[in-house]
N, C-alpha and C positions, 0 to 999 in steps of 0.2 A: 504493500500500500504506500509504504514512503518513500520508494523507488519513483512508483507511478507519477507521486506527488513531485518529486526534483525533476522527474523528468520533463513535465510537462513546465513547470516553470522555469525551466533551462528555453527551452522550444518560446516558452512568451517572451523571456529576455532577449532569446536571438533578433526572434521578430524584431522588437523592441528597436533594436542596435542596424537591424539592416534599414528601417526606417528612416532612425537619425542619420543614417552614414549617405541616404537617399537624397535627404532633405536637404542638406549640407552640399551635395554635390549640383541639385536643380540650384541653390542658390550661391554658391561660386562661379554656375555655368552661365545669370543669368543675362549678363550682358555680353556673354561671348556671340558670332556668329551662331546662326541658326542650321546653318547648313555649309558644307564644308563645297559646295559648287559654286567654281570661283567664274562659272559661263557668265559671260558680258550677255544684257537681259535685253530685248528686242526692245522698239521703240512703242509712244502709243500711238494711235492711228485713230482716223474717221474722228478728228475734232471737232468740237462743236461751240460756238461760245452766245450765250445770253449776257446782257450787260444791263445792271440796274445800277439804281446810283450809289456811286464813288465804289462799285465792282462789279464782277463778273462771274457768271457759273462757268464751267468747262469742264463738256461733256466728252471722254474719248473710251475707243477701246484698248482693251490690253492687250500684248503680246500672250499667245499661246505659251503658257509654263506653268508647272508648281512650284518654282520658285522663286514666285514674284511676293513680295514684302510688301511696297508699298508705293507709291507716286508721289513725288516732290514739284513744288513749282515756286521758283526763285523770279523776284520780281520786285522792281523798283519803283515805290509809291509817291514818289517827289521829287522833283529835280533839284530843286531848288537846295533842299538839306540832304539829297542823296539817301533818303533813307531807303531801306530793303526789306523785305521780309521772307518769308520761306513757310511753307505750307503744305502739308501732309493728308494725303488720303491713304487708307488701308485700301487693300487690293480688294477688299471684299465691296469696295465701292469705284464706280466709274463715272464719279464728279469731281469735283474742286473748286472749291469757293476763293478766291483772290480780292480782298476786300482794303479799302483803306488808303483810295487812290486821291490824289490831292487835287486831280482837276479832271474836268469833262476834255478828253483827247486821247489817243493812243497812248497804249505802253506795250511793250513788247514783258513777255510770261515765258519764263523757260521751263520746258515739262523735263523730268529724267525717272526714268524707273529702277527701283532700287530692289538687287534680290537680297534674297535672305541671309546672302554672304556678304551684304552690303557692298554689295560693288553697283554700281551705277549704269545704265544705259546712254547708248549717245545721248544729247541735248536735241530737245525738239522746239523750237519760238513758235509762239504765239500770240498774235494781235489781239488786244482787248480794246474796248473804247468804252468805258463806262460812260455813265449819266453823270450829270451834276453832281457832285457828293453834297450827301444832307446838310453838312454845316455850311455849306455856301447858301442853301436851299433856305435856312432856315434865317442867314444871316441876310438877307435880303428882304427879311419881317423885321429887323431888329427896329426899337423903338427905345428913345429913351424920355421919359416925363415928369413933371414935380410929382413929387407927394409930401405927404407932412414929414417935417422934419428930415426929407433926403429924394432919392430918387428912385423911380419904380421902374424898372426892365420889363422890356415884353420884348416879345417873338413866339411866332406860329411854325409849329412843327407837325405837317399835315402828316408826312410818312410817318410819323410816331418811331422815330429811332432814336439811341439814344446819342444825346447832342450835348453838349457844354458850352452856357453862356457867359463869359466874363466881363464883370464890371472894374473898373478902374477909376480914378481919383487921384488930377494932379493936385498933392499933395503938399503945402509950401515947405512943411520940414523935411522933406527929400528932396523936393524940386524937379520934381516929376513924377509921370503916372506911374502908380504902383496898382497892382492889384489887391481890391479892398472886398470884395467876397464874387463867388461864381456857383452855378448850378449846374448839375448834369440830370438831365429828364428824356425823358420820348413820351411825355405825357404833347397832346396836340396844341395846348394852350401853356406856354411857360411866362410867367409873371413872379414878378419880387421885386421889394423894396430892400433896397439899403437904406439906414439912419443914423439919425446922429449926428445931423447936420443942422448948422444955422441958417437964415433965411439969406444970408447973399447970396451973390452968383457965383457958382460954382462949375470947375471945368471939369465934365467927365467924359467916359468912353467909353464902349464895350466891342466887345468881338463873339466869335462863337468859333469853337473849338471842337476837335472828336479826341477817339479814345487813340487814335495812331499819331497825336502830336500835328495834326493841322491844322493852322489857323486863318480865318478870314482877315478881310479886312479891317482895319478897326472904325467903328463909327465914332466922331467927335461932337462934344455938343456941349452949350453952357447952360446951368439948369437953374435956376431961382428953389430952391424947397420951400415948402408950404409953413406957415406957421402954423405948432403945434405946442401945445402946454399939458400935463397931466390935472386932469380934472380937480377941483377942489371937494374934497368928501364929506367937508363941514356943510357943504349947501344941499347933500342929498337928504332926502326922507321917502318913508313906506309912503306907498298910496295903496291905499284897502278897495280890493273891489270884490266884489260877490265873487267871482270865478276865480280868485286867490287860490291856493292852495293853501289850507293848515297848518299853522305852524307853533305850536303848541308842544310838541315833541321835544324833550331835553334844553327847550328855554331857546331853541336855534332860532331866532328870531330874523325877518328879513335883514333890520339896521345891523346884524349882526356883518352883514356883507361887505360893509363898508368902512369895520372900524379897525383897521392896519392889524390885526390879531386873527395869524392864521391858524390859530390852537381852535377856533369856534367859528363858525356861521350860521349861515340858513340851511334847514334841514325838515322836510314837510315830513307830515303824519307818514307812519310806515304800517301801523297794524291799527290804529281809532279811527272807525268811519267820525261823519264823513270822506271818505280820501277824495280831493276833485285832483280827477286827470286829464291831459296831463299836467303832472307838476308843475305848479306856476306862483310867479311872483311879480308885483310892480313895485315902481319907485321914481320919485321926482329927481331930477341930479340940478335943482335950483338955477339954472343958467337955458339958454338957448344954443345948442350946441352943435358944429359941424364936427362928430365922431370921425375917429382914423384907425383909433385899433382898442384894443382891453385885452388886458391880462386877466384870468383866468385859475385861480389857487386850487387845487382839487382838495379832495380830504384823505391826510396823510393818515397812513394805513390802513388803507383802503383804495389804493391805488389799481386803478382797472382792475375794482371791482363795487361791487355794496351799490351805494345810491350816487356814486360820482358821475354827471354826466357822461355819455357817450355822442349819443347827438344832441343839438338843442337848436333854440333859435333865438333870434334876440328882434321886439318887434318897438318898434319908438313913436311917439305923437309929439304934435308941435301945441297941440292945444293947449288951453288953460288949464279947462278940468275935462281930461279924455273919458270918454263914457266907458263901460263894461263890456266886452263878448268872449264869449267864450271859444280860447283858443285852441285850434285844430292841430293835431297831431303832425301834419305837413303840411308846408302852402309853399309856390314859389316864391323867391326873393319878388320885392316890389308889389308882394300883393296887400290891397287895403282890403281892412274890415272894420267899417264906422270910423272911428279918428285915431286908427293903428296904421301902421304899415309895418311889412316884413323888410328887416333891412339887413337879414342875414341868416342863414342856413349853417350849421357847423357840426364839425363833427371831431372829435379829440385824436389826436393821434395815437397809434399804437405804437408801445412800445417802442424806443429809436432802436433796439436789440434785436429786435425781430423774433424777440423769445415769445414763447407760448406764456411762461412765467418768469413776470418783471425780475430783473436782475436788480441788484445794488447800483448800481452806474444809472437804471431806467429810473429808480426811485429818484436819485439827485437829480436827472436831468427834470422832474419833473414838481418835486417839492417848491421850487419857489415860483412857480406859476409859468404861464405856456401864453403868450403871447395870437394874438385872432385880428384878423382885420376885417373891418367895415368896407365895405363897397363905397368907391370913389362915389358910384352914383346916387348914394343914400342922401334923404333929405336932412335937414335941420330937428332935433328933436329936443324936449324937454322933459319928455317922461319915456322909461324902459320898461319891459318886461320880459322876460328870459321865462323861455318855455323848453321845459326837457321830456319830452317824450321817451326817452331811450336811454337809461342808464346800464354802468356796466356788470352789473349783476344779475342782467337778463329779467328781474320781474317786472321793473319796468315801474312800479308804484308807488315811487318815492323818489328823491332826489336831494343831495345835499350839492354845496359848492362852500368854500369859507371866507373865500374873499376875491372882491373883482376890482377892479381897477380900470380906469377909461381915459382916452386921452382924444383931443382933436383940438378945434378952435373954439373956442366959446365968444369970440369979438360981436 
């Protein structure tokens, strides 16, 4: 029996040891050649090329072999900075993508086929002619204009690729333009402010830029920024109207919104009927005011989740004493109802981590309040109401916020 027993555990360890000695040998092997056939590999043939902007597909076939690895195509995307690139298809595909080109015209694409022994096939050119590359595309929207306290970027990116737009700012302590913040999207509509500036004239510029290091031209332009002051919070007060939401829960009172202490805010009924939804609240901010943006405090720990907004809406009146109605759960921006208008639609970001669950880093980035703009096009207002339909803890019937802050012209 105890024969039986070593022997067989003799026979596991063997296994065991030809494994390691296996494993050990695919991974000292594994960047050697694949194949020990050092045959120079035929060329490809029947090309074919489509050309979209700022690239090219290129369709060929392959030389008859099994020992074809893969297809290379070397190709120069700028003259101007000489840059190159190099681009890899598996033989198990008969395309090639060559992306990254600096201008609408010819470039010559060198194809080689490469075997498994990595030896190379003659060189075979290639004529490409892409399209306009997107950032040219994109920079021929470019728009620069006031906003409060700096200036707002635009540009239309219909192909929705992704693009980079940079602002600049000749700067007098350098004495010349430096780049002062930039964006990269393929969202179809890109817009941003920079701030932080006083109301004279200001010289800026922008450009647009890709992900291969090419740049347009730059547009130049002198920009006046808007004046802009942070609102005074001693001249806010609650305005009570029938279709309020409750607040009665933990003492969270509306004025709690406004008093610089992000330990406490507003926080509606969560389990005492009445509950009116969705969550809602008014208030006068004592001035007649052209809004530009509000920062936004959420309630720490409770961070995307509990009753802290997800979506919300923020609706303003210029009246004296704006009458009641009961607000809808969605309306577009600029719609009226009685002496309200919508003068904005929002919705919180996720996450800057991407994590499913906030990290440390997501908490800071978001503890001292998240920054929201008003619509250039919004009217003059002197009373607000913030409606949140959608908080992040999916029940949706309750809502807190701790502290909001607003900023525009009140002259």
């Amino acid at each position: 029996m105890n024969n039986r027993f070593f022997s067989a555990l003799y026979a596991v360890i063997a296994v065991m040891l030809l494994l390691y000695v296996t494993a050990c040998t695919k991974i000292s092997d594994f960047n050697t050649p694949a194949s020990a056939d050092k045959t120079k590999p035929g060329t490809v043939t029947d090309i074919k090329v489509t050309n979209f902007n700022g690239g090219a597909y290129i369709t060929y076939s392959l030389p008859k072999s099994d020992n074809i690895l893969y297809v290379k195509a070397n190709y120069v995307v700028n003259d101007k900075t000489g840059t190159s690139l190099e681009t890899k298809s598996s033989y198990y595909s008969d395309t090639l993508t060559v992306n990254g080109f600096a201008e609408k015209k010819e470039y010559a694409v060198i194809l080689r086929v490469v075997s498994r022994a990595n030896v190379e096939s003659d060189p075979v050119e290639v004529k490409v002619h892409p399209d306009t590359p997107v950032y040219q595309v994109v920079a021929k929207t470019l728009s620069l204009s006031a906003d409060f306290a700096g200036v707002r970027i635009n540009a239309i990116n219909e192909l929705q690729k992704n693009v980079g737009v940079v602002f600049l700012y000749n700067d007098p302590y350098y004495g010349k333009y430096t780049i002062r913040q930039q964006v990269f999207s393929s969202f179809s509509q890109i817009s941003f402010p920079s701030r932080g500036f006083d109301t004279l004239p200001k010289p800026v510029a922008a450009y647009t830029t890709d992900q291969w290091g090419n740049t347009s031209d730059t547009l130049f332009q002198t920009i006046k920024p808007l004046y802009e002051i942070e609102l005074n919070k001693s001249n806010f007060f609650e305005y009570n109207l029938p279709s309020n939401s409750k607040t009665d829960e933990f003492g969270w009172v509306t004025p709690r919104l406004w008093d610089n202490n992000n330990g406490s805010g507003w926080h509606t009924n969560q389990s005492r009927p009445p509950i009116i939804l969705p969550a809602t609240t008014s208030f006068g901010i004592g001035v007649l005011a052209k809004l530009s943006r509000f920062k936004l405090v959420p309630r720490d720990g409770y961070l995307w989740a509990h009753g802290n907004p997800k979506s919300f809406m923020l609706w303003g009146s210029s009246a004296e004493q704006p009458g009641d109605f009961s607000p809808p759960y969605f309306a577009d921006e600029g719609t009226v109802m009685g002496d309200w208008v919508n003068i904005g639609n929002y919705r919180y970001p996720d996450p800057p981590s991407g994590s499913l669950t906030p990290t440390d880093a997501d908490r800071a980035w978001a503890r001292p309040g998240t920054d929201f703009d008003v619509p250039f096009a919004a009217p003059k207002v002197k009373f607000l109401r913030v409606v949140v339909p959608e908080n992040w803890g999916g029940d949706n019937n309750f809502a807190h916020i701790m502290e909001l802050t607003f900023y525009g012209d009140p002259r």
